[in-house]
PDB file with SEQRES, HELIX, SHEET and CRYST1 records, atoms N, CA, C and O in Angstrom:
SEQRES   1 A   79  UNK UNK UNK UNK UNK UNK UNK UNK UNK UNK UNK UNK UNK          
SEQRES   2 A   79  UNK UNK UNK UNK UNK UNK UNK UNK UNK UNK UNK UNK UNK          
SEQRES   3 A   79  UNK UNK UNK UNK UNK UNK UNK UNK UNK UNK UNK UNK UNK          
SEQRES   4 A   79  UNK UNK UNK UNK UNK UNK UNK UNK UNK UNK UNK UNK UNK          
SEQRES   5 A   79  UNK UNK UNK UNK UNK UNK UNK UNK UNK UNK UNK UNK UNK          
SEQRES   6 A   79  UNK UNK UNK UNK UNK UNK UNK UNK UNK UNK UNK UNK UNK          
SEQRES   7 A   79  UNK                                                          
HELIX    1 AA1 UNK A   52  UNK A   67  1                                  16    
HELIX    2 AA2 UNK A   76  UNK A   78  5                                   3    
SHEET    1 AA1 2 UNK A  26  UNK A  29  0                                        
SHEET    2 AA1 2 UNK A  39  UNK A  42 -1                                        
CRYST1    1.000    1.000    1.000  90.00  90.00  90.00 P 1           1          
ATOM      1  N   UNK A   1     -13.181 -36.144  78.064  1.00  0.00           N  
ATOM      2  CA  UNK A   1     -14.338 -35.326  77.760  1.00  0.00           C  
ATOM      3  C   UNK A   1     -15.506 -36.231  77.381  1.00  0.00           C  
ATOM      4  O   UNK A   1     -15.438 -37.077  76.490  1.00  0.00           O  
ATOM      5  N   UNK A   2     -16.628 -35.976  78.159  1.00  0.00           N  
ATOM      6  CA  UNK A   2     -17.839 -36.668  77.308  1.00  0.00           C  
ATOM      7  C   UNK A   2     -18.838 -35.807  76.025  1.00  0.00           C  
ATOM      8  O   UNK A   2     -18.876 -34.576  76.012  1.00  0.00           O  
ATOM      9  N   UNK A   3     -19.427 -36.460  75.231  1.00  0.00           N  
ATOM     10  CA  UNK A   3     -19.881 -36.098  74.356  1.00  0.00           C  
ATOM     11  C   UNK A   3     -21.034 -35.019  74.935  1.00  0.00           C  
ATOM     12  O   UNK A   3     -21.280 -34.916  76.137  1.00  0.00           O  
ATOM     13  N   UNK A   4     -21.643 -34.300  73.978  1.00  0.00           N  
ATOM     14  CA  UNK A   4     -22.442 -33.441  74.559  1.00  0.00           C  
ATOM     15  C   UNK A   4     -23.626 -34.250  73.601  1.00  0.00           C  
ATOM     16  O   UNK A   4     -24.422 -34.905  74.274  1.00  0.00           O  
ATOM     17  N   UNK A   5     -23.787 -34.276  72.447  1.00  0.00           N  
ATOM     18  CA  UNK A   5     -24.316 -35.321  71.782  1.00  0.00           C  
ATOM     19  C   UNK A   5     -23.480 -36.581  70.901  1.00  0.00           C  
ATOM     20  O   UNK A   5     -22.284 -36.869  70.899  1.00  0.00           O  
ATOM     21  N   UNK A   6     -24.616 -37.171  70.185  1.00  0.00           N  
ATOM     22  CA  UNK A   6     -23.963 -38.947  69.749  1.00  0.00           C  
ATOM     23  C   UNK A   6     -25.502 -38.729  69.062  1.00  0.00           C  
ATOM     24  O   UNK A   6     -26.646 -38.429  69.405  1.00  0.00           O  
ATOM     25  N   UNK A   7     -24.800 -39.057  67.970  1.00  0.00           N  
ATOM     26  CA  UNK A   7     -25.287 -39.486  67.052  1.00  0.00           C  
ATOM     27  C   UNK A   7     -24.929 -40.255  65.618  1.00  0.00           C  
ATOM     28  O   UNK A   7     -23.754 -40.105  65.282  1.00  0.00           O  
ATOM     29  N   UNK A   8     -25.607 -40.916  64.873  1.00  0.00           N  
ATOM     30  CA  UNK A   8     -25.066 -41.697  63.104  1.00  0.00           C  
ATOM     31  C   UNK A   8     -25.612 -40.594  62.349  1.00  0.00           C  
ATOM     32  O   UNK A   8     -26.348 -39.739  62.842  1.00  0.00           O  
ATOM     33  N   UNK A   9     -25.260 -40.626  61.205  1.00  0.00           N  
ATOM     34  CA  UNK A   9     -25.093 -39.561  59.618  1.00  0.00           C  
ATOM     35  C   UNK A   9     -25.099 -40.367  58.825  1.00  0.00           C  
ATOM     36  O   UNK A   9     -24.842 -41.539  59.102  1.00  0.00           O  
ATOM     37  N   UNK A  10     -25.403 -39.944  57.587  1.00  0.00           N  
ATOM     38  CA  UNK A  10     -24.915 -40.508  56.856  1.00  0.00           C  
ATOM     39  C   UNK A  10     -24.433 -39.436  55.633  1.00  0.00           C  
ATOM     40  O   UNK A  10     -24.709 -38.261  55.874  1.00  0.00           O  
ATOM     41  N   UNK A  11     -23.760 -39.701  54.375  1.00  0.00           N  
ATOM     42  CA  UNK A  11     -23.630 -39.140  53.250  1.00  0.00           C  
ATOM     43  C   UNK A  11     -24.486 -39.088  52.476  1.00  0.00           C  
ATOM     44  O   UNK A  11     -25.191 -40.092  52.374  1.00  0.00           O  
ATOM     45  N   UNK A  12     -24.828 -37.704  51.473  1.00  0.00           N  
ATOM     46  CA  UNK A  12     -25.798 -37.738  50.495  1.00  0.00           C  
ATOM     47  C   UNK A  12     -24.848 -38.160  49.664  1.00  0.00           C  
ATOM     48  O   UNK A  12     -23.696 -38.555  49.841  1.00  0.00           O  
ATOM     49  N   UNK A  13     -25.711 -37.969  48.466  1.00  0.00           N  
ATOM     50  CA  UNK A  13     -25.479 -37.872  46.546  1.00  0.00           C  
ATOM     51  C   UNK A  13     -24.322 -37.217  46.502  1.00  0.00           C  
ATOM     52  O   UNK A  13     -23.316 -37.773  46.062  1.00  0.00           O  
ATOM     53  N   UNK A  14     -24.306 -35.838  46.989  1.00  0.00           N  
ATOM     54  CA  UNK A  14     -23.353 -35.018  47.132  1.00  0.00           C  
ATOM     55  C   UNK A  14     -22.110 -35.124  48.076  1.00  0.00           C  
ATOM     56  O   UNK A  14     -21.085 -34.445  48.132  1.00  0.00           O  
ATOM     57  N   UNK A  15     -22.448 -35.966  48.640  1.00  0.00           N  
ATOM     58  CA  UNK A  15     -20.871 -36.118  49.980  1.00  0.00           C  
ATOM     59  C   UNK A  15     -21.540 -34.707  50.420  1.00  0.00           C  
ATOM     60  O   UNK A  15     -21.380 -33.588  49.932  1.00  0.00           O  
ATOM     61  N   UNK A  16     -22.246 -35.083  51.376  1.00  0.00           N  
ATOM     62  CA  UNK A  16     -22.679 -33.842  52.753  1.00  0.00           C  
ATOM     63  C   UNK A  16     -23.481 -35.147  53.482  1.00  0.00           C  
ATOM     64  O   UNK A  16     -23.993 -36.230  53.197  1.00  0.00           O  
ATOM     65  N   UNK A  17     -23.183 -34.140  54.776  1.00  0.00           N  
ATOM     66  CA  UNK A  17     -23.668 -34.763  55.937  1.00  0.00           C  
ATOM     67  C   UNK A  17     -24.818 -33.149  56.977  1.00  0.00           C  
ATOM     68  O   UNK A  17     -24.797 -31.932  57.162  1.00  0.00           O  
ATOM     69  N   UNK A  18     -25.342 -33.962  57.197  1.00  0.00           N  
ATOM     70  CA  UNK A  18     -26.230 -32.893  58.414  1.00  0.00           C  
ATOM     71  C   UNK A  18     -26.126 -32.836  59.575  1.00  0.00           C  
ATOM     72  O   UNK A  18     -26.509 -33.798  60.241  1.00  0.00           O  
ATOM     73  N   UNK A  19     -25.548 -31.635  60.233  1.00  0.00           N  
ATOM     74  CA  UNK A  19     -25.689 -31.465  61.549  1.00  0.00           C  
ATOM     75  C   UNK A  19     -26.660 -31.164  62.067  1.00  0.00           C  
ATOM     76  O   UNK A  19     -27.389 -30.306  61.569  1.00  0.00           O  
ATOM     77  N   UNK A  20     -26.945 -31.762  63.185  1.00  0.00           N  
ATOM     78  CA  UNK A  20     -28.242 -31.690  64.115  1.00  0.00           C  
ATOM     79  C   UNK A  20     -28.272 -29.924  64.781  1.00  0.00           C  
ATOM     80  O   UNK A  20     -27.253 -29.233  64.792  1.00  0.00           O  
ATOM     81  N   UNK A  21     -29.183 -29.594  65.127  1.00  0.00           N  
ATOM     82  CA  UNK A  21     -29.051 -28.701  65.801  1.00  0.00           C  
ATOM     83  C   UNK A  21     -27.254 -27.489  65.635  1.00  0.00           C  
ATOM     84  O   UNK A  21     -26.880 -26.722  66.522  1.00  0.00           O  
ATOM     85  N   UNK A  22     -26.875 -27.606  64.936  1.00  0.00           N  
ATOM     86  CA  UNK A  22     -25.478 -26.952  65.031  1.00  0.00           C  
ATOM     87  C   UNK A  22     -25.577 -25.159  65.503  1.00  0.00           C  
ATOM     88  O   UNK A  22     -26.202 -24.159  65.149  1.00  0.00           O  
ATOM     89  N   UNK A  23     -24.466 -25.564  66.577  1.00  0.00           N  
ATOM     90  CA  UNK A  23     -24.703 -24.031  67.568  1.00  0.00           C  
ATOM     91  C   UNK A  23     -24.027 -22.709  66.267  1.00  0.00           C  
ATOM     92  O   UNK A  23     -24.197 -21.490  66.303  1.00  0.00           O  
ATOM     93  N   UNK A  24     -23.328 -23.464  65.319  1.00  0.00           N  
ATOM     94  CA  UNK A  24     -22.710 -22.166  64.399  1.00  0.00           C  
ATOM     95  C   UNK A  24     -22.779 -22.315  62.735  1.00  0.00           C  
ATOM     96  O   UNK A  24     -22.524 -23.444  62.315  1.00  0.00           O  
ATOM     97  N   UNK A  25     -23.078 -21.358  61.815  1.00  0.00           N  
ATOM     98  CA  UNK A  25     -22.918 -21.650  60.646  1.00  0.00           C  
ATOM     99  C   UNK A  25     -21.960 -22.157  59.734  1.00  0.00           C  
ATOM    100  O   UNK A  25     -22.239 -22.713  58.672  1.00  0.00           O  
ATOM    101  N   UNK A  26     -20.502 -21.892  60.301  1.00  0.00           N  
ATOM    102  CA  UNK A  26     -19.395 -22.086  59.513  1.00  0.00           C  
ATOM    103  C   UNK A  26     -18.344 -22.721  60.207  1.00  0.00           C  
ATOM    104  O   UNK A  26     -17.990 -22.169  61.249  1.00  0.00           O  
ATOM    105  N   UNK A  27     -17.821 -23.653  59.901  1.00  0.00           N  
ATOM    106  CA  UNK A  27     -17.135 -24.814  60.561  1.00  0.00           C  
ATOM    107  C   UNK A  27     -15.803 -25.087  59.552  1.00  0.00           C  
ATOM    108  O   UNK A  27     -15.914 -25.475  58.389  1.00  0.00           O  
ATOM    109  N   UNK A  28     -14.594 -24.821  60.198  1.00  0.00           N  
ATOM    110  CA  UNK A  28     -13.290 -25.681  59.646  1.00  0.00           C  
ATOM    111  C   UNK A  28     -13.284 -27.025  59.806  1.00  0.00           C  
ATOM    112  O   UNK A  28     -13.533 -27.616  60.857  1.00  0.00           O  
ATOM    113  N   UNK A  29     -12.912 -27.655  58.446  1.00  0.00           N  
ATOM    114  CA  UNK A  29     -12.781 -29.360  58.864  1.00  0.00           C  
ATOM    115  C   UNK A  29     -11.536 -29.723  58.452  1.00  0.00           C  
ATOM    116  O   UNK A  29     -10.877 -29.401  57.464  1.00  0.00           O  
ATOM    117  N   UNK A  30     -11.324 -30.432  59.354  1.00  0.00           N  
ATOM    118  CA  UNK A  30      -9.622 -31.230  58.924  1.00  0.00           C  
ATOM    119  C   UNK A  30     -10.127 -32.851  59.098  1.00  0.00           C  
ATOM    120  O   UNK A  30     -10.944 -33.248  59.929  1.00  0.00           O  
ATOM    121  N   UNK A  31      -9.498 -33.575  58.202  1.00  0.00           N  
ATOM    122  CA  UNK A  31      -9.846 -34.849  57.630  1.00  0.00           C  
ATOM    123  C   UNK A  31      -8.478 -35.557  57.863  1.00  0.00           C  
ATOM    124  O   UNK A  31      -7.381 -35.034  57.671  1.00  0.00           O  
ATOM    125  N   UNK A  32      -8.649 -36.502  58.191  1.00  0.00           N  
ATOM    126  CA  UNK A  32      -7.235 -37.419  58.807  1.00  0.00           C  
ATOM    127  C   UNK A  32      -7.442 -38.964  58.051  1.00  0.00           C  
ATOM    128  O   UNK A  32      -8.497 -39.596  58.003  1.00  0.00           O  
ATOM    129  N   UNK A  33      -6.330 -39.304  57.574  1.00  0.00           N  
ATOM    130  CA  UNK A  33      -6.107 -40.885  56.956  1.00  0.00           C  
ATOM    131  C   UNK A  33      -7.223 -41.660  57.604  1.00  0.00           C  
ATOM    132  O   UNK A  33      -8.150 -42.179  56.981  1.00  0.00           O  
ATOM    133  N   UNK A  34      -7.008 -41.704  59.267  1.00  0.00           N  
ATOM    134  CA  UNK A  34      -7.243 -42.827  59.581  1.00  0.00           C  
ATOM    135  C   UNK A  34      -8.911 -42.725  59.819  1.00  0.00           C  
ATOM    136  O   UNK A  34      -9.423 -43.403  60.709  1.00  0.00           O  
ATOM    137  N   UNK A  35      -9.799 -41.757  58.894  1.00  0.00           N  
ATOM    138  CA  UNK A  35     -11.265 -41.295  58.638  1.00  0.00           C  
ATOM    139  C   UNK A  35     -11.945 -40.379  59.893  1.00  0.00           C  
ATOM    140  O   UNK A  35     -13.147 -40.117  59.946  1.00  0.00           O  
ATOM    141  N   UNK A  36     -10.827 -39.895  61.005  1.00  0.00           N  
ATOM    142  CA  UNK A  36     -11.774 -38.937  61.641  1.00  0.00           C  
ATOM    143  C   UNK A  36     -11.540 -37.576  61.060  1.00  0.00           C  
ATOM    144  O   UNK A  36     -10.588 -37.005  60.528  1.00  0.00           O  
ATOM    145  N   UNK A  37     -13.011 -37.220  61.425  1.00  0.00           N  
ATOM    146  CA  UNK A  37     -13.116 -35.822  61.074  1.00  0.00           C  
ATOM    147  C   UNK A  37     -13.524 -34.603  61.791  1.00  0.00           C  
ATOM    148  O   UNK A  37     -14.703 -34.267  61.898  1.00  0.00           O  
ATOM    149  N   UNK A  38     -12.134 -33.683  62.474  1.00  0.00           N  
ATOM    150  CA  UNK A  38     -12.777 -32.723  63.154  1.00  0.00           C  
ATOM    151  C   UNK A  38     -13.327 -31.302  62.748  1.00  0.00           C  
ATOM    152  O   UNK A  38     -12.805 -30.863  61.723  1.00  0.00           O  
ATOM    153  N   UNK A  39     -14.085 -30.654  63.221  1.00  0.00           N  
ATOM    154  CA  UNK A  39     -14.932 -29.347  62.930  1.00  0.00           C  
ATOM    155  C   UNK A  39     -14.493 -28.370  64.254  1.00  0.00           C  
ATOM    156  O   UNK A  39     -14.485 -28.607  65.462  1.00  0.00           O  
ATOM    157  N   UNK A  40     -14.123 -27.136  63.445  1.00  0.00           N  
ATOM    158  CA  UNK A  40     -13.934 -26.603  65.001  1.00  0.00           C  
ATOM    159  C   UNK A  40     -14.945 -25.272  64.471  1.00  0.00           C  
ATOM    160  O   UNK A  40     -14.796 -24.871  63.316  1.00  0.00           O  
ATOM    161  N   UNK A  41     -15.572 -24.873  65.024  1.00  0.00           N  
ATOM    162  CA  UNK A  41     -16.462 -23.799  65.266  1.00  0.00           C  
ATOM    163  C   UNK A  41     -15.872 -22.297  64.530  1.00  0.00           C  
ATOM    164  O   UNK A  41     -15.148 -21.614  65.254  1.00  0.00           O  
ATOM    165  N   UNK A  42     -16.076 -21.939  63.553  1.00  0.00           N  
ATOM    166  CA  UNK A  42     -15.429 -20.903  62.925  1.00  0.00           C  
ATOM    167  C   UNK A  42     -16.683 -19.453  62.832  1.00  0.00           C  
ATOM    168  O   UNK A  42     -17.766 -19.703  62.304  1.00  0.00           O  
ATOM    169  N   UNK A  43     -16.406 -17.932  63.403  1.00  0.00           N  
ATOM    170  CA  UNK A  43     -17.375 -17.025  63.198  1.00  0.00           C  
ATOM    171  C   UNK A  43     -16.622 -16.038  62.660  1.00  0.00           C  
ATOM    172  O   UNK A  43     -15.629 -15.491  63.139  1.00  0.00           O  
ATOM    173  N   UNK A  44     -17.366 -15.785  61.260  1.00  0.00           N  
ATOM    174  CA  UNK A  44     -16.951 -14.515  60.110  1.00  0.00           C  
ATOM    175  C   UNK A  44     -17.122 -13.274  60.854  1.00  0.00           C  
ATOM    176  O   UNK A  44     -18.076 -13.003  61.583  1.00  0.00           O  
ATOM    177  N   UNK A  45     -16.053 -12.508  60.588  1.00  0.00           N  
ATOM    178  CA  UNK A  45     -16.218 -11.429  61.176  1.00  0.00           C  
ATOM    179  C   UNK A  45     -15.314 -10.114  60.328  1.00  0.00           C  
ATOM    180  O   UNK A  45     -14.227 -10.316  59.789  1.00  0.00           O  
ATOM    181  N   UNK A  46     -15.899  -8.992  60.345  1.00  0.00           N  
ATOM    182  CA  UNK A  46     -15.863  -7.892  59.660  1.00  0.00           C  
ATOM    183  C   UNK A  46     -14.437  -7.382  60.313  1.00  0.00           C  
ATOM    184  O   UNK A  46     -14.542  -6.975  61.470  1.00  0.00           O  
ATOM    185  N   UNK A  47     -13.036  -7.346  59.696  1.00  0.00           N  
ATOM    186  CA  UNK A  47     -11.682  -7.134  59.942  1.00  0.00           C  
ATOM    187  C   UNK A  47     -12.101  -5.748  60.317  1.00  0.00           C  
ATOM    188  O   UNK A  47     -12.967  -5.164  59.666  1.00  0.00           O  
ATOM    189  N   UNK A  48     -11.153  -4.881  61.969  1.00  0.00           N  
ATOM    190  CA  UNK A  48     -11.462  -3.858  62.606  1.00  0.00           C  
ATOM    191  C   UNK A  48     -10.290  -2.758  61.387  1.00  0.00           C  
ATOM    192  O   UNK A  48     -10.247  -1.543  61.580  1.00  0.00           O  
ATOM    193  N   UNK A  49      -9.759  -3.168  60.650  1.00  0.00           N  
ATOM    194  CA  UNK A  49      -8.776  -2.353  59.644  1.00  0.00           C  
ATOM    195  C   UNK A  49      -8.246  -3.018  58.674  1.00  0.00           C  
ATOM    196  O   UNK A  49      -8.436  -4.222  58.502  1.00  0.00           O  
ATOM    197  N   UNK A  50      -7.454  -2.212  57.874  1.00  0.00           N  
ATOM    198  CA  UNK A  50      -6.993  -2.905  56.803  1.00  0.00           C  
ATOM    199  C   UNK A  50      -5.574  -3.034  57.227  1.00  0.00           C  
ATOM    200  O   UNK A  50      -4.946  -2.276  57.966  1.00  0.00           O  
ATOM    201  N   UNK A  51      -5.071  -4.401  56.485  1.00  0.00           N  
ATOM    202  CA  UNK A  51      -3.975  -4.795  57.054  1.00  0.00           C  
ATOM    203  C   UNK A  51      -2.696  -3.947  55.983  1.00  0.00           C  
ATOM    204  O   UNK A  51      -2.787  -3.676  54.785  1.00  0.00           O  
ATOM    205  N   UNK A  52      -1.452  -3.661  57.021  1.00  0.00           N  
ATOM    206  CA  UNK A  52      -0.367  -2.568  56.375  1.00  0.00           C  
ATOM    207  C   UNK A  52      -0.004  -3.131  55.271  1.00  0.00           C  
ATOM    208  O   UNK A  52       0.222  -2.274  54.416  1.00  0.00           O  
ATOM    209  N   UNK A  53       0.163  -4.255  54.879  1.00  0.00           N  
ATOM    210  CA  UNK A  53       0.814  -5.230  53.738  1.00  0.00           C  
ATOM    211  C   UNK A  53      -0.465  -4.670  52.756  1.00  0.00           C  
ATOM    212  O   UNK A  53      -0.099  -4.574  51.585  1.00  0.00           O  
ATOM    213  N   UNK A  54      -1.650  -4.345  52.944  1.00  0.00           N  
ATOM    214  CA  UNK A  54      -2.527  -3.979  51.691  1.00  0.00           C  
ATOM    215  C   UNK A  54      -2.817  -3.073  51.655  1.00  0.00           C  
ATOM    216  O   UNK A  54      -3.565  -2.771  50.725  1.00  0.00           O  
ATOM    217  N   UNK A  55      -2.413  -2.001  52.665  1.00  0.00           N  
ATOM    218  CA  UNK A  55      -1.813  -0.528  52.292  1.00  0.00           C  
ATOM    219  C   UNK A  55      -0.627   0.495  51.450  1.00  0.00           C  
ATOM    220  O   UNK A  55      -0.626   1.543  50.803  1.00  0.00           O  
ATOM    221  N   UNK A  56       0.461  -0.666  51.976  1.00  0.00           N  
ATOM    222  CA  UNK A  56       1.677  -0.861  51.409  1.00  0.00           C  
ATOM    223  C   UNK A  56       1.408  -1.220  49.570  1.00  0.00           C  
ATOM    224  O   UNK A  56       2.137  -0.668  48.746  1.00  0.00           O  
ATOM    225  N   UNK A  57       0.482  -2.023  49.205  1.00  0.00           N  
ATOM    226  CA  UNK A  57       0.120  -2.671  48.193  1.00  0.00           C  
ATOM    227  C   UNK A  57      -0.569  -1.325  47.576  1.00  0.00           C  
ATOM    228  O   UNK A  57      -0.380  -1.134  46.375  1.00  0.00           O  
ATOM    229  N   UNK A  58      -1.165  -0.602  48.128  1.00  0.00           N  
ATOM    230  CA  UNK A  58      -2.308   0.475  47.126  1.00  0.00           C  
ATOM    231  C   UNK A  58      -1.716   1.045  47.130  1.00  0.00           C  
ATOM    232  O   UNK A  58      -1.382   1.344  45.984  1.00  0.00           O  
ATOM    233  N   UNK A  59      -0.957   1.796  48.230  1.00  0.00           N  
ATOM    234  CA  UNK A  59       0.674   2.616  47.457  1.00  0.00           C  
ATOM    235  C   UNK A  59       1.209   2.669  46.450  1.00  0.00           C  
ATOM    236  O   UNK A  59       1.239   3.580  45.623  1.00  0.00           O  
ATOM    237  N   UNK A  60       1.651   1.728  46.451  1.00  0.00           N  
ATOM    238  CA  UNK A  60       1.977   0.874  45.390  1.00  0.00           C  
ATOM    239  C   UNK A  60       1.714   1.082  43.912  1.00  0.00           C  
ATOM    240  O   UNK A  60       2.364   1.182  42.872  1.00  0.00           O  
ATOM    241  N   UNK A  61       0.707   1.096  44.235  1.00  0.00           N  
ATOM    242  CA  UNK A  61      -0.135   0.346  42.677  1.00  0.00           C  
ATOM    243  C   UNK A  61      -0.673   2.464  42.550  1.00  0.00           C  
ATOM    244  O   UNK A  61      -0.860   2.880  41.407  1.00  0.00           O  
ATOM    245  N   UNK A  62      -0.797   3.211  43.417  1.00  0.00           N  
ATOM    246  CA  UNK A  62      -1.289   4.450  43.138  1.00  0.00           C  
ATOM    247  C   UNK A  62       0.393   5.111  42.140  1.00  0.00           C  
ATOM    248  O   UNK A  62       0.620   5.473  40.986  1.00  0.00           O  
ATOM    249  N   UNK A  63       0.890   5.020  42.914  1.00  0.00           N  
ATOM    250  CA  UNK A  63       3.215   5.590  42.778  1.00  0.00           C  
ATOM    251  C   UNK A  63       2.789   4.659  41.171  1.00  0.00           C  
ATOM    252  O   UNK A  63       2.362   5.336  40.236  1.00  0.00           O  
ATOM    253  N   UNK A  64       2.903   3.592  41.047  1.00  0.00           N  
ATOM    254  CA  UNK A  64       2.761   3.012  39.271  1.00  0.00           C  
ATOM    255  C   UNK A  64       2.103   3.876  38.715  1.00  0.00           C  
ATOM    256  O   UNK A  64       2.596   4.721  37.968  1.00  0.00           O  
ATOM    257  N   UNK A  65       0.605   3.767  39.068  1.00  0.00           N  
ATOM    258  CA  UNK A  65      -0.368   5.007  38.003  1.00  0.00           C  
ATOM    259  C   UNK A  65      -0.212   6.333  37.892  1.00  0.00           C  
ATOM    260  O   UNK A  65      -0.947   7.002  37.166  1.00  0.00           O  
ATOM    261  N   UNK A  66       1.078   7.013  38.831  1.00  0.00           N  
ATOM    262  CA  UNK A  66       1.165   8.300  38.543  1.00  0.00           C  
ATOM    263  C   UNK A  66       1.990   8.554  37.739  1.00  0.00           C  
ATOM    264  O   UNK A  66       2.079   9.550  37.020  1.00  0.00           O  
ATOM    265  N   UNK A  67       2.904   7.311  37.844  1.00  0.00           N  
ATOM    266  CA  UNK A  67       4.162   7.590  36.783  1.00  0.00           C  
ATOM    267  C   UNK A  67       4.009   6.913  35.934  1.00  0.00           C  
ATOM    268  O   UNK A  67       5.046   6.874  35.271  1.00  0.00           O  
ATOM    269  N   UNK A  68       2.829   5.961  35.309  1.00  0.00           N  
ATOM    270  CA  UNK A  68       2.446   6.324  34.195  1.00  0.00           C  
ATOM    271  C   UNK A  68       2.767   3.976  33.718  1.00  0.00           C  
ATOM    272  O   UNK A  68       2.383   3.208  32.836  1.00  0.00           O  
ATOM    273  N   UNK A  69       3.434   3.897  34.679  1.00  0.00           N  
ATOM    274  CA  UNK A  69       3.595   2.280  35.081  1.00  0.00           C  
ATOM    275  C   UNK A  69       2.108   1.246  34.864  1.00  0.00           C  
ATOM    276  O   UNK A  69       1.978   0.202  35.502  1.00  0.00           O  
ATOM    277  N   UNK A  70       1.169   1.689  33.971  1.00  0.00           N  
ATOM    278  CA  UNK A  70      -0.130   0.785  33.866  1.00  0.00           C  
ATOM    279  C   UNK A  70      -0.142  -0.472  32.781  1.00  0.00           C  
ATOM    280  O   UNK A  70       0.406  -0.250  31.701  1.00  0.00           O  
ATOM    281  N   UNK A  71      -0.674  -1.647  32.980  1.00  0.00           N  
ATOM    282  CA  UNK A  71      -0.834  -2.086  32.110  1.00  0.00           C  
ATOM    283  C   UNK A  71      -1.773  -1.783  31.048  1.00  0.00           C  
ATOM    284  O   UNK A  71      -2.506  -0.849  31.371  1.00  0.00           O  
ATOM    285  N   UNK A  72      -2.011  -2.264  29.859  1.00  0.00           N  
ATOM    286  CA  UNK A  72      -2.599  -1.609  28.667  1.00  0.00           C  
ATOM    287  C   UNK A  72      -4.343  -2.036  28.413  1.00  0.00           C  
ATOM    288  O   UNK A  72      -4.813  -3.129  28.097  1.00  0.00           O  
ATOM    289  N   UNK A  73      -4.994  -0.827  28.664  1.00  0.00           N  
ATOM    290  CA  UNK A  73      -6.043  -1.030  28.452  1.00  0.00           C  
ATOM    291  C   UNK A  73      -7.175  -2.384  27.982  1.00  0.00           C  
ATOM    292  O   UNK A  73      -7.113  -2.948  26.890  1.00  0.00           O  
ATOM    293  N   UNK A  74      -7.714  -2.566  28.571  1.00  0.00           N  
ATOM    294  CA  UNK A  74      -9.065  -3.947  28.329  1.00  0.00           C  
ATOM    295  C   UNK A  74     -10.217  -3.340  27.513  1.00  0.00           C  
ATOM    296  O   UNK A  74     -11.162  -2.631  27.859  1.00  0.00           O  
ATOM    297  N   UNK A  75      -9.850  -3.831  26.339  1.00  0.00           N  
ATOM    298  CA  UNK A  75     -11.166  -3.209  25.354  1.00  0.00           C  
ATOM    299  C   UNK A  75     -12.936  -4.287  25.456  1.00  0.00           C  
ATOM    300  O   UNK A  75     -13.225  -5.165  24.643  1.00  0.00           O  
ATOM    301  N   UNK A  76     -13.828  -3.859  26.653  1.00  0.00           N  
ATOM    302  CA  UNK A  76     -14.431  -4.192  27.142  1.00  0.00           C  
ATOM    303  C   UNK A  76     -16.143  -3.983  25.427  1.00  0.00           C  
ATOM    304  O   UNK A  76     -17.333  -4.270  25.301  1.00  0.00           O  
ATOM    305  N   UNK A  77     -15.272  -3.475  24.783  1.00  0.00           N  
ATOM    306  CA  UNK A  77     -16.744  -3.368  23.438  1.00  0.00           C  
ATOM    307  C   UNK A  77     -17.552  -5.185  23.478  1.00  0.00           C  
ATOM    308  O   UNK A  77     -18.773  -5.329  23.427  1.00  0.00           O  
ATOM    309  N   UNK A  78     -16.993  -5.860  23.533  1.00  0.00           N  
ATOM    310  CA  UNK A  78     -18.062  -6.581  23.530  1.00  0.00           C  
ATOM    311  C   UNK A  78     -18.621  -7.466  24.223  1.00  0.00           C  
ATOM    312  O   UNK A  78     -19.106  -8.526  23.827  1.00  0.00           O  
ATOM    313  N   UNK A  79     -18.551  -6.912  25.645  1.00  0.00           N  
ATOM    314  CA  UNK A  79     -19.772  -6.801  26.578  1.00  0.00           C  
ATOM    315  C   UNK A  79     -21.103  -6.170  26.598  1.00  0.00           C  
ATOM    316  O   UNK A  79     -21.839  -6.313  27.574  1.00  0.00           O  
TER     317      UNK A  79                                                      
END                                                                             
């Protein structure tokens, strides 16, 4: 594969670097011993449902609060 660009960076104050032009906002990085570092292109996206394991979970937790299974009140007075 050839590069699409080439370019040097460097590190701030902070340990960040700047991407030029970058086609996406949010990027996975995996960091390897031998100092390369890849980015693969990551886009957030709004889940089409809720998953059964956190349905299963509010079940759950509703079956506790009816039968009375709660933990004990948070006395929030001094907020």
């Amino acid at each position: 594969m050839t590069p699409v660009k080439d370019y040097t960076v460097h590190i701030d104050d902070k340990k960040r670097i700047t991407l030029r032009g970058a086609s996406y906002q949010y990027y996975n990085v995996k960091e390897y011993d031998n100092g390369c570092i890849v980015l693969e292109p990551r886009e957030l996206t709004v889940p089409d449902c809720i998953s059964v394991k956190t349905l299963d979970d509010m079940d759950k937790a509703i079956r506790n609060f009816k039968m009375g299974e709660v933990s004990p009140s948070v006395d929030l007075s001094d907020f």
